[in-house]
N, C-alpha and C positions, 0 to 999 in steps of 0.2 A: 595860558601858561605865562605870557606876557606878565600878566599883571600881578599873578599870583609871587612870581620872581620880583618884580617890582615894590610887593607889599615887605619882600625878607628882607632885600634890600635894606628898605627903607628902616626896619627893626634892628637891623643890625647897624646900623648907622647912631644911630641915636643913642646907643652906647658904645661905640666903636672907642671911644676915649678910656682908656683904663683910670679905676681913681687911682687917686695919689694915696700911696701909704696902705693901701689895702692889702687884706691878707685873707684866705680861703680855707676854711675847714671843711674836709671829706671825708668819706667813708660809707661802710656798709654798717645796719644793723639787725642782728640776728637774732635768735632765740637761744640763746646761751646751753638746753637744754641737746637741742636737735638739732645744732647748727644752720638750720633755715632761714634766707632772709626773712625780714619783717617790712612789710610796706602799710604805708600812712602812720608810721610813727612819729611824735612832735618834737620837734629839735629845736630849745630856745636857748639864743645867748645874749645875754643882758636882759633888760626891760621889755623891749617889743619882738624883737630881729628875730624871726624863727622861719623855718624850713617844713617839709615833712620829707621819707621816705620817698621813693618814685619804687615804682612795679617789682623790681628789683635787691629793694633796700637799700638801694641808693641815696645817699645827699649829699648837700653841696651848699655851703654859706658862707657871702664873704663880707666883709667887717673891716671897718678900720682899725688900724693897730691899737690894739690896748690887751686888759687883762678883765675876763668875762665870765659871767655864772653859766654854765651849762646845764642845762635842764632837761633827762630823756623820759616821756610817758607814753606808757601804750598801753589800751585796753587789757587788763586779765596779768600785768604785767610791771611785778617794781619799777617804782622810776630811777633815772640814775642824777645824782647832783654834782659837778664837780666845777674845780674855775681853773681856766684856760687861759693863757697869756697866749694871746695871738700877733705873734711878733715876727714870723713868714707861714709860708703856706705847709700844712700838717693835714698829714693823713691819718684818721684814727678810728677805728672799728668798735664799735659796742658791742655788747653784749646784756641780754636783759633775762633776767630772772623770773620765773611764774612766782606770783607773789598769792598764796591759798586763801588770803584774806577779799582779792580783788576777783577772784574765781566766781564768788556769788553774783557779781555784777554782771546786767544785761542790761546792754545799749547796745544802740539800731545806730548809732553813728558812727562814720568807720573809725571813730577813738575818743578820746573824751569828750562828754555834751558840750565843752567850752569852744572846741573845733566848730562845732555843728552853727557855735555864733560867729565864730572867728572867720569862717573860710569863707569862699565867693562862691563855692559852690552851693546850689541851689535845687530844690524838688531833686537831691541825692538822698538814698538810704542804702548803710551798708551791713549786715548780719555777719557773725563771725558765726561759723559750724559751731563752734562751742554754746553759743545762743540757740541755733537753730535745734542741736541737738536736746536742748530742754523744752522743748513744748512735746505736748501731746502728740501722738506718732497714728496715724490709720493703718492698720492688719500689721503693724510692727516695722514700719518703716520710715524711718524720716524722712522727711519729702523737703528739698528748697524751695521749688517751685510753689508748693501748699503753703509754705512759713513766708513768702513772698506778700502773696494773695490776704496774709491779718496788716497788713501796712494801705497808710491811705491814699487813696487813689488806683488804688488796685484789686480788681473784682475778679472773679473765677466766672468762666464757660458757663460750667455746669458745675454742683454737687457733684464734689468726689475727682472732678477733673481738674488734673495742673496745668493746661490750657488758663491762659490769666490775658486781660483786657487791663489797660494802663489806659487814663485818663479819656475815656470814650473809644479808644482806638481799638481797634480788632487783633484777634490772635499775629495774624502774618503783619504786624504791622511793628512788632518787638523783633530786635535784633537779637539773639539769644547766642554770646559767645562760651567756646570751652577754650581756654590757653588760646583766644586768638582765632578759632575754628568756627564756622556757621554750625549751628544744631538747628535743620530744617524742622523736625518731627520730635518734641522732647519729650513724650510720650511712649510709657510701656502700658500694656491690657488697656488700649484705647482709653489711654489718659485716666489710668488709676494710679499709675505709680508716674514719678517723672523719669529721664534715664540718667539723671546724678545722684551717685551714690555719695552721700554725705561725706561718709570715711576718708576719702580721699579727698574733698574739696577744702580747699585752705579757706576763698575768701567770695564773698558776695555781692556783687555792687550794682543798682538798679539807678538807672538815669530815667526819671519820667519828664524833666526837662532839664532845660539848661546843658544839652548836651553839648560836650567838649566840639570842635575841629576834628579832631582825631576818628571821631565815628561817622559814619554816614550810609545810607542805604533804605533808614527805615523812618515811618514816621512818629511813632507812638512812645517809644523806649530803646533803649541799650541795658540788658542784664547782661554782666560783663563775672565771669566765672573762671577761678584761677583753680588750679590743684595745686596740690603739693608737691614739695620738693624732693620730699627724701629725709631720712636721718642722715647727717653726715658723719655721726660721731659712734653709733652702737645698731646693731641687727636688734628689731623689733618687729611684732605683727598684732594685728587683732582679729577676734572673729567674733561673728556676729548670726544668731540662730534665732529665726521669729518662727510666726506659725505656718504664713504660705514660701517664707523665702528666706535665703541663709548670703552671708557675704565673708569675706575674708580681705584679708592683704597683710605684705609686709614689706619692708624697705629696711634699705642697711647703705653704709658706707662705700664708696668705690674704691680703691688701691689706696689702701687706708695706713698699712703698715701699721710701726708703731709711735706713729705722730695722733695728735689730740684728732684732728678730723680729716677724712679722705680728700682726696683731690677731687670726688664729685659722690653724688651719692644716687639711688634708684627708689620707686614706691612703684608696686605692682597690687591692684585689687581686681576681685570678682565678685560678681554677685550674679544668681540665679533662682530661679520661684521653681516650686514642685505645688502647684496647684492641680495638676494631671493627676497627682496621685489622692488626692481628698476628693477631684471630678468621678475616677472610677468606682466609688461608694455609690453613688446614687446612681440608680436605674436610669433617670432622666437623662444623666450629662457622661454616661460611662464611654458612649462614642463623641466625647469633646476630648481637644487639646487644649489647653492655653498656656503658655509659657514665655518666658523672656529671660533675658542673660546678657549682659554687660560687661566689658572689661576697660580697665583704663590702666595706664604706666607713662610713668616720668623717669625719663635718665637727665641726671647734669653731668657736666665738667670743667675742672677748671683748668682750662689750657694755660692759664698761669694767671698770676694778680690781678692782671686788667680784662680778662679774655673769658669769656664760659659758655659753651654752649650746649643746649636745653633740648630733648626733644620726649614730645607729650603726644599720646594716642587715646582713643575712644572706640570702642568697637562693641556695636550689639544688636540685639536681632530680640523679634516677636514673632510668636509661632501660634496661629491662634483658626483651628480648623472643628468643622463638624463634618463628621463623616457621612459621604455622598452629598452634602448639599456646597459646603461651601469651606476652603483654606485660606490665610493670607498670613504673607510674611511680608515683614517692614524690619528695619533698623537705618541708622548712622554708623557711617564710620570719618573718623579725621583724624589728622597726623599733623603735629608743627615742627617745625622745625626751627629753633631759633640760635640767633651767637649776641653776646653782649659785648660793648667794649667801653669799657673807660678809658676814650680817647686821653682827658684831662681832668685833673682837678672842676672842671665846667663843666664838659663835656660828656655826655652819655650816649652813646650810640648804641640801638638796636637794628636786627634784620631779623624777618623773618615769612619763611615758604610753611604756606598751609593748601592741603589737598581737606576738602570735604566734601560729603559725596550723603545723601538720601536716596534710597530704594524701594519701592515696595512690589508685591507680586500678587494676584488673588485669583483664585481659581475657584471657576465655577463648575460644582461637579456634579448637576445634573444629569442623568444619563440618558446619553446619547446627543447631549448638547455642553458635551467637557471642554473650555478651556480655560486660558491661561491668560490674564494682564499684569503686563510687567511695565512699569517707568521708572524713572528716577531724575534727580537733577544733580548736577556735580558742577564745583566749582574750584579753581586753583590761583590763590590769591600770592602775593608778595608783598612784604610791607617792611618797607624798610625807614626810621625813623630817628631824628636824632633831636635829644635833651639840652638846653643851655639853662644852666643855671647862672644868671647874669649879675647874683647879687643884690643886697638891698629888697629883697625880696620879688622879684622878677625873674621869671621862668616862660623860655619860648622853649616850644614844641614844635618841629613840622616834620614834615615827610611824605611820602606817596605810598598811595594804597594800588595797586594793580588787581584789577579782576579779570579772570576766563570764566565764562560761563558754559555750561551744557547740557539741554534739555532735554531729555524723549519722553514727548510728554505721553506716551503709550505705543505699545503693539500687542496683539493677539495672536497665542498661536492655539492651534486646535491638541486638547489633549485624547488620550485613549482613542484614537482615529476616528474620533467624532468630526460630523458634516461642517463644522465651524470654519468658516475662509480664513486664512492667515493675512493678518493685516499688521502696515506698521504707516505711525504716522512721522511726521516728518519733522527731524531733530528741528532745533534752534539752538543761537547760537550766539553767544554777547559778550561785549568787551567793554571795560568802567575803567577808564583812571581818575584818580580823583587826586591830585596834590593838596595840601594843606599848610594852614597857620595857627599855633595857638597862644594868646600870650598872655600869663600872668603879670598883671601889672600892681604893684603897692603904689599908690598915691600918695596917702600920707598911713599913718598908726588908726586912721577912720575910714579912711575911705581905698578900697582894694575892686581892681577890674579884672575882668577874664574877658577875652574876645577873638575872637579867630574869625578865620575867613575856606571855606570848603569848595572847591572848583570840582565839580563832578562832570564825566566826562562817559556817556555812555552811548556804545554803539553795537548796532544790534545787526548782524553779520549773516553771511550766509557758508554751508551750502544751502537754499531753501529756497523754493519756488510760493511767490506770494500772488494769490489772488486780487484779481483786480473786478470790482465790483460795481455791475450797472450801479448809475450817479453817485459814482466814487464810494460811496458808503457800503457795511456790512448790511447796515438795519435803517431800514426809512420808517418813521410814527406817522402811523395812520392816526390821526386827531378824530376823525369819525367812526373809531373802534376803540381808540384811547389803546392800543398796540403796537409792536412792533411787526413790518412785517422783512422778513428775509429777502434782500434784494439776489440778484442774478448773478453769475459769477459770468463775464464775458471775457475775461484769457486768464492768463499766469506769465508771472516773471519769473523767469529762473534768472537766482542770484549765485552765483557760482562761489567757493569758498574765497573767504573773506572778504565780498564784496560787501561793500556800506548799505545796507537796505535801508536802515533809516539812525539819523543821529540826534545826541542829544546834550545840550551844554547848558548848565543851572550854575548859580553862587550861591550859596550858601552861610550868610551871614551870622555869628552865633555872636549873643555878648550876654552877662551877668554882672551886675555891680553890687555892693556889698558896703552898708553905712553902719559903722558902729559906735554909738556915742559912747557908751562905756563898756566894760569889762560880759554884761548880763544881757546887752539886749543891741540886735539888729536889724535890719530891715534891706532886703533883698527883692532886686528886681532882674528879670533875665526878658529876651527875646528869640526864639531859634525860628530858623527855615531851613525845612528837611525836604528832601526830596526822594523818594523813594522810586524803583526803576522794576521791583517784580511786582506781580499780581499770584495772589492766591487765591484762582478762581473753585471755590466753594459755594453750594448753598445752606452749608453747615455756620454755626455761629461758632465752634472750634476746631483746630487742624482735626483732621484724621486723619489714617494712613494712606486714604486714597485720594488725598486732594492732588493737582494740578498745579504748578508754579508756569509763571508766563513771564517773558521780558517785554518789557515796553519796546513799542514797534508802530508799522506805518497805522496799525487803528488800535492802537491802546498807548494813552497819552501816558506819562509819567504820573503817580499819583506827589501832592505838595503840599503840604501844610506851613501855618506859623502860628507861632505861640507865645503868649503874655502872660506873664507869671509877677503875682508879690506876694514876697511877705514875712512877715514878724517871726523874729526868734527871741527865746529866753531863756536863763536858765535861774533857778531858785534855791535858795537852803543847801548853798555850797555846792551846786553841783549834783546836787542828791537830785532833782527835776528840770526836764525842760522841757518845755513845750515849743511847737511853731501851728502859724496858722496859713496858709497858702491859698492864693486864687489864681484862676488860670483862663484864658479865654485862646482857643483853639480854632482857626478854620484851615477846613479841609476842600481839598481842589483837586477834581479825575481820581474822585475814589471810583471801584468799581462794585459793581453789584449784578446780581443777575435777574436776566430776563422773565416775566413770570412763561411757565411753561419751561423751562430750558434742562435742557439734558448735555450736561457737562462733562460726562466720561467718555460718550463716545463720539465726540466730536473731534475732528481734525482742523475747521475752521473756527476756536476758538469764539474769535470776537464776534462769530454773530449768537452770543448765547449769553453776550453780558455788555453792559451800557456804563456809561462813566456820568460826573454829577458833582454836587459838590455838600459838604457838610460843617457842624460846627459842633465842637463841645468847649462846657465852660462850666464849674465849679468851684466846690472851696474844702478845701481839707484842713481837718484839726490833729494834731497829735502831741497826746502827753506821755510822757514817758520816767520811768521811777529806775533809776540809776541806782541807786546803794541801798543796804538793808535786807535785813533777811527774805521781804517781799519784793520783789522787782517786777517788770515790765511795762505793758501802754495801754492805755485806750487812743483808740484813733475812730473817726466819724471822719466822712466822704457827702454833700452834700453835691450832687454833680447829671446833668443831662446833656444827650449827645443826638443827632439827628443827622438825617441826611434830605436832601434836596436831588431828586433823578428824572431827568424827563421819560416820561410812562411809567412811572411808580407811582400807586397812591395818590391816585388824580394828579400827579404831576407839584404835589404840595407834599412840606416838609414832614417823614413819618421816622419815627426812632428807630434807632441804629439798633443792633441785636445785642449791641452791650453797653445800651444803654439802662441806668439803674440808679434810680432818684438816691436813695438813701445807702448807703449801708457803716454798718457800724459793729469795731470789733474789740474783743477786753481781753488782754494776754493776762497771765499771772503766773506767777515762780516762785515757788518759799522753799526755800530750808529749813525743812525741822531739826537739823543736828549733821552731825558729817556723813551717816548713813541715806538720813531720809531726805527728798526733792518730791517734792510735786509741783505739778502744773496741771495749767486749764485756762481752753480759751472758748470763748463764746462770742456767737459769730450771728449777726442779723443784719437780712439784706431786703427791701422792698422788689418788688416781683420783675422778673427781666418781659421784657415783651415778647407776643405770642401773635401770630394771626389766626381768630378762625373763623371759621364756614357763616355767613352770614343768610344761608340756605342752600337748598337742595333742589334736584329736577331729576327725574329718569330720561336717557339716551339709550337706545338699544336695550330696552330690559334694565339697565346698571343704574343704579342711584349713584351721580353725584354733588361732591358738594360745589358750591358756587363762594368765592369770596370776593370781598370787595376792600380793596387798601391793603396795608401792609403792617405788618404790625400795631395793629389798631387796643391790643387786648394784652391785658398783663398775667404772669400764673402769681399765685397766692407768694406772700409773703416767704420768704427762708430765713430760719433759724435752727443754730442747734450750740448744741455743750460736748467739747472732747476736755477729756479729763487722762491724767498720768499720773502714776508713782515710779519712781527709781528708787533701788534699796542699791547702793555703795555699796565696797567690799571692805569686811575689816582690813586692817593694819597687816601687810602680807600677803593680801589675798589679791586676786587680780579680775576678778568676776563680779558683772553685776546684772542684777532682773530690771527689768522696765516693764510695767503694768501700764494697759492704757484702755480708755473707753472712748471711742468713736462714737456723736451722737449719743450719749447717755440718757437722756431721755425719749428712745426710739421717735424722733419728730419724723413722721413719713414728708419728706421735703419732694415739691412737684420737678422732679423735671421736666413733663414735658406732659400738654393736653392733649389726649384723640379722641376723635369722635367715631362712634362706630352704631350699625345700626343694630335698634334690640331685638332681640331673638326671642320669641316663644317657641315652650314643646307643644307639639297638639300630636297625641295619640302616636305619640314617639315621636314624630318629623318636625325637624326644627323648621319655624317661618318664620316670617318677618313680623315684627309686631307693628308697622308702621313709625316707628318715631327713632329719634335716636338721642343717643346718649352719651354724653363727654365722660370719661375715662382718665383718670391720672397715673400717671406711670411715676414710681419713687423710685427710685436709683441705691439707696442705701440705706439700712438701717440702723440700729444699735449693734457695735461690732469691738469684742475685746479680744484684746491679744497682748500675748507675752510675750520678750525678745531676752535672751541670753546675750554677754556682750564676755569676752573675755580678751584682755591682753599679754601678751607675752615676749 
């Protein structure tokens, strides 16, 4: 804490000296339209001196006294031009207009491709829903999480799953925020849909490096998800009717009277699937449920000029049962609460209290052996942060993050008075401060820095009683079985609440710099060290609703990585194109994996079912991208391998990570045939994710099984496929429109997964064993069209 105080210090020092003759321009900028702020907008005055927005729409630039061209652009959005004589300090608010000519434009940058060369930010991509919503839609639903997964560096789980792997790293390894909120599980129908509903998502921002100060917890990424605000200026809604699922919302003004816009305004959406009722058709699935249902709402207010506070919810649930054998229900819920203040013309202060909380329960209803597992993890964070905009182009950020943690990581109760014993295992319990520094520095018009510093502070608490384990370890390797074997447990500690069971203190060093010799072209290098503090103990390659979350404790270390990043930006033909090319080299340190053999649900001593280790990924990604003109979009290619290193894994030598994936490579596309028509289509080809199998067989008791040897030694076939879309607009008046789309158009059966099983002859009716066996592909999806009604009002 020391030093972290030491470092502000020292930042605020170095500009402690006010310049002479200087003068500050401020304000918000908004959507002229909806009165909603606008964040990452570009604000230039004169020749170089620009700003952007902060989260808010906030900014803030201060200038020596003269008289100055003011320049405002944002994506999808006129610019504004005006000149400003800055002769004391003036507060002035924008306002920017949909410009129908800039509506055709898709960029993956959060605002013009010139930023993407401009800024210090680095391995950033950001989608604006108006993007997302023109690509092709699977069973009628836009997916973030899926329009993620066509950007490079970022692979998908499985076919059909929003589960997505960021540059080698695993599902639990992405920080996935809503308004500020943890989204443990962002999966609906076991990761067929995600749980954001586009409609109400304002903005989309993915860190695969270079991640700010500001973040910290995970190793892989920060997907950083804002909603929306509200109209403040008129009641409006939409609705939205596909084939398995329908959605709605609407928002309106708060104590609006009859002034131009309210003192704050609200957005309320729902969305819910009726697949239950196309299930009860068929004979086969008429005793299945499957369904899901999400809500989400934003209230503002403005307590007056300087003052607003915000509060944003998510709430929703998955129902997903076959009768007599098996139920299980999962969702998210989270709630923020936030207040803003424009302390000064400088000065921007935020706070804000987040409760989030993941649940799941699954019942097994075999009869006479009914019960019930219920866990979840919840968490209740504080973050309170404050803005300096220092002028000259220099912006510090700091603040403190506060976390409570809370785990059950299961209990069992017996249903229908079945013989089941009632069991519950035993909570955990964690506490993370983490203070921070972030600081924007302009060197010269060529050369711009970003660098901070993250003190993470985690302690992992009782009430909980820890085993202490013959030669102190969970698991001693036998070298002469090449195993693990389970050591003895010879007492327990009871740690009584809040005592320190075990502590943990990391730095966390981040910096990015940024050389641009002219107007077109730059070259960017970053460094981060993350630390991450949960484990998601799975032998799944993506979350499910049943996986396990663990805090780091006395035998599971923190996992840690660092990361090297360069590389070239450009942009061409005015802006119409720009490409970047990026490499990356990553190692990983106390990743965790699991034991071969291990049974992970219904263990209470976690750590003897999983081993720690170390790993590395390192690749290169391309992306070009087509900015103006009736045709828009990217190609982007990933050229990238990720591995791990564990002792008793795979002879104890390095064998591929589960996401890891040599090549993949994806082509968006967008046209406008006219004001009516849009189409899209993207195609999508990926080299084969790795597999382990059976490298032979033995019978034991009568049972054939199989025998393997390593770990992901085998790859499944190649994936590829083609989604395709049409939108038909509504005329002039009208407020409806159709979205046509083909999922997989060319029915390509894609593997998800190999099994082997053994073959069966008839002889004289009775099925036998034919002696041999046979690998089996299991396809997850195939060609799948759907139409969505969209109406607004």
């Amino acid at each position: 804490m020391r030093l972290y105080l030491g470092v502000l210090l020292g930042l605020f020092t170095l500009i402690i000296h006010a310049q002479q003759n200087s003068y500050t321009l401020s304000g918000y900028v908004k959507d002229k339209a909806s009165g909603e702020n606008l964040w990452g907008v570009n604000i230039v005055l004169g020749a170089s001196k620009g700003t952007t927005t902060n989260d808010y729409g906030f900014y803030s630039i201060t200038l020596k006294e003269g008289t100055y061209k003011l320049l405002v652009t944002y994506v999808g959005f006129g610019a504004i031009e005006k000149t400003i004589v800055l002769d004391k300090d003036k507060k002035m608010d924008l306002q920017l207009d949909e410009d129908s000519s800039q509506l055709e434009e898709v960029v993956i940058t959060s605002s013009q491709a010139t930023k993407n060369i401009k800024s210090t930010e680095m391995s950033v991509v950001s989608l604006k829903t108006s993007t997302i919503k023109k690509l092709p839609t699977g069973l009628g639903e836009v997916d973030i999480l899926k329009s993620i997964q066509l950007l490079p560096g970022v692979s998908n789980v499985s076919e059909g799953s929003t589960g997505f792997n960021v540059r080698g790293g695993t599902a639990d390894q992405n920080l996935i925020l809503l308004d500020e909120a943890t989204i443990f599980n962002a999966s609906h129908l076991l990761g067929l849909f995600s749980v954001f509903n586009a409609d109400v998502i304002k903005d989309v921002k993915l860190y695969k490096g270079a991640i700010p100060a500001t973040f910290g917890g995970r190793l892989s990424s920060v997907l950083d998800i804002k909603q929306r605000e509200g109209n403040l200026k008129k009641f409006n809604g939409e609705l939205g009717i596909g084939l398995i699922s329908s959605r709605g919302l609407i928002q309106g003004p708060i104590n609006k009277g009859d002034k131009e816009e309210g003192r704050g305004s609200y957005i309320l959406a729902g969305r819910t699937s009726y697949i239950d009722l196309f299930a009860s058709l068929s004979e086969d699935l008429k005793d299945t449920k499957v369904s899901f249902y999400d809500i989400n709402m934003k209230v503002n207010y403005n307590l007056n000029k300087k003052n607003r506070l915000f509060l944003s919810g998510y709430f929703g649930r998955d129902n997903f049962e076959i009768k007599n054998v098996v139920g299980n229900n999962y969702g998210n819920t989270s709630l923020t609460l936030r207040w803003t203040s424009e302390l000064s013309e400088k000065l921007f202060f935020q706070s804000s209290a987040v409760y989030s909380k993941y649940d799941y329960k699954i019942d097994a209803l075999t009869s006479g052996a009914e019960y019930r597992w219920k866990s979840n993890i919840t968490n209740y964070n504080f973050k309170p942060r404050l803005n300096w905009f220092m002028g000259s182009g220099n912006t510090l950020k700091t603040g403190v993050d506060f976390t409570y943690y809370n785990f059950n990581p299961g209990e069992i109760e017996p249903l229908n008075s079945s013989s089941v014993t009632s069991q519950k295992f035993q909570d955990k319990f964690a506490l993370e401060f983490a203070p921070y520094v972030d600081f924007k520095n302009k060197i010269s018009d060529n050369l711009s820095l970003q660098y901070g510093l993250r003190w993470s502070n985690f302690k992992r608490v009782g009430n909980e009683k820890i085993a202490v384990y013959e030669n102190g370890s969970p698991l001693s390797y036998n070298t002469t079985l090449d195993l693990f074997d389970e050591n003895k447990v010879i007492k327990e500690i009871n740690y009584a609440s809040g005592d320190v069971i075990k502590s943990f203190n990391n730095f966390e060093p981040r910096i990015s710099a940024r050389y641009l010799w002219n107007g077109s072209n730059s070259i960017k290098v970053s460094y981060n060290k993350n630390y991450q503090y949960l484990h998601l103990i799975s032998n799944s390659a993506s979350a499910t609703p049943l996986d396990i979350w663990a805090p780091s404790g006395p035998f599971l270390k923190p996992q840690s990585s660092n990361q090297f990043a360069i590389g070239y930006f450009k942009t061409l033909k005015n802006n119409a194109y720009d490409f970047s090319i990026e490499t990356y080299y990553k190692d990983l340190n106390d990743v965790t994996d699991f034991v071969d053999g291990a049974d992970l649900l219904f263990e209470d001593n976690i750590e003897t079912q999983v081993v720690q280790g170390n790993g590395r990924a390192y690749g290169l990604e391309f992306l070009l991208n087509k900015n103006k003109g009736r045709l828009t979009g990217w190609l982007s290619y990933t050229l990238a391998k990720t591995e791990r290193k564990i002792l008793g894994i795979n002879n104890n030598a390095y064998y591929p990570s589960n996401s890891d994936q040599l090549h993949e490579l994806n082509l968006v596309g967008m046209y406008k045939l006219n004001k009516r028509w849009d189409f899209g289509a993207n195609f999508v080809f990926g080299s084969g994710k790795p597999i382990t199998y059976p490298t032979g067989k033995f019978v034991q008791n009568g049972l054939i099984v199989a025998d393997y040897d390593g770990r992901n030694g085998n790859r499944l076939p190649a994936f590829h496929k083609l989604d395709i879309s049409a939108t038909l607009n509504p005329k002039k008046g009208n407020r409806g429109k159709w979205i046509f789309s083909i999922a997989n158009l060319y029915n390509r059966k894609n593997a998800s997964t190999i099994y082997f099983r053994e073959k069966v002859e008839t002889i004289n009716d009775i099925d036998v064993s034919a002696g041999r066996t046979e690998a089996s592909k299991f396809s997850f999806l195939g060609i799948v069209p759907s139409v969505t009604y969209e109406y607004k009002f």
